[in-house]
Each structure stands twice: as structure tokens, then as C-alpha cells.
N, C-alpha and C positions, 0 to 999 in steps of 0.2 A: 578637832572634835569629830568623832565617829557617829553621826546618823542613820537612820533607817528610817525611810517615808513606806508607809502606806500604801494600796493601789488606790485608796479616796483621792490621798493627798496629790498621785501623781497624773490620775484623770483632770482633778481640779485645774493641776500647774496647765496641762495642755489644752482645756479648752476657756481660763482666761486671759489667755497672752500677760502672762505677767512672767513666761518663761527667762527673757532677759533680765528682767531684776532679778530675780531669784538667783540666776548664773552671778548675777553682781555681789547679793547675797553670800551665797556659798562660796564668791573668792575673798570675799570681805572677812568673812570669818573663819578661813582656812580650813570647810567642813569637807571632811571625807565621807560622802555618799557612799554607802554599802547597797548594794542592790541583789539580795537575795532571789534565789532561781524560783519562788513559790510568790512572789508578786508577778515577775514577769508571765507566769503559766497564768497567774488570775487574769492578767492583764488579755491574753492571748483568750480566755471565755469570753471578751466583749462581743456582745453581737453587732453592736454598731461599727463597721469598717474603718470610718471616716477617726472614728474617735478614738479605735483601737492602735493604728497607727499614728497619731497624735500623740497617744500615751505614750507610746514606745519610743519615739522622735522624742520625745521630752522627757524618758529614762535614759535612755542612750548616749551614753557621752564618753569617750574614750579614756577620759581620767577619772572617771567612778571607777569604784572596786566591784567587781560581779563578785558573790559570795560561790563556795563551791557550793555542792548539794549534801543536803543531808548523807545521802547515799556513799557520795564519796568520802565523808568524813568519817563514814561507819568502817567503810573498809580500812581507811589508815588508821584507824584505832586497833580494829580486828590482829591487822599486820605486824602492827604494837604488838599483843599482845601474847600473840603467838610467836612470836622470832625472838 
């Protein structure tokens, strides 16, 4: 199953250490984290340091999907439809 968490949901995960269950979680249910490029930019407005790295430590994971960006999906469309 294909998910998408929230910047709530992903501040939440890092600061109540419940990050390992969750990894237990997500393999238990064979979920594909999508990790769109406009959480990570919200994520990157924290003013809090401590926390903004946290979050990102706790999106971060090499087997999540990075989604591409809007931007580059305009262009492969555009290139669609002009060729």
C-alpha cells in the first residue's frame, strides 16, 4: 500500500521515539512511504533546529520513494505533448 504522511504526522513520529515501531509497522504492512518534495520544504521552515533535523532523520530512509516535483512532472507532460 502506497502512503503519504503529513509534516504533523512526521514531526510527531520524531519527537516520540516511537520511530522503531513505526519502521516495525511499515515492514509489517509492506507500506511504501512516498515522500513528496513540499513536506520535506515544510519540514526545512522549522525554526526549531533540534527538531527540524529529527524530522528529517525520521523521513529519511533509503527505501522510501522521494516523489519528483511538481515542476518536473509539468515538464514531462509539456515534452508529451509537444513531440
Amino acid at each position: 500500500m502506497r502512503v503519504i504522511f503529513d509534516t504533523n504526522f512526521w514531526s510527531y513520529l520524531a519527537e516520540s521515539n516511537f520511530e522503531n515501531q513505526f519502521l516495525e509497522i511499515e515492514n509489517f504492512f509492506d507500506l511504501k512511504i512516498i515522500l513528496p518534495p513540499s513536506i520535506l520544504l515544510e519540514v526545512q521552515k522549522t525554526k526549531d533546529r533540534e527538531k527540524r533535523i529529527k524530522t528529517i532523520k525520521a523521513m529519511a530512509k533509503p527505501w522510501r520513494y522521494k516523489s519528483r516535483t511538481e515542476v518536473d512532472l509539468d515538464v514531462d507532460l509539456h515534452l508529451k505533448l509537444t513531440h
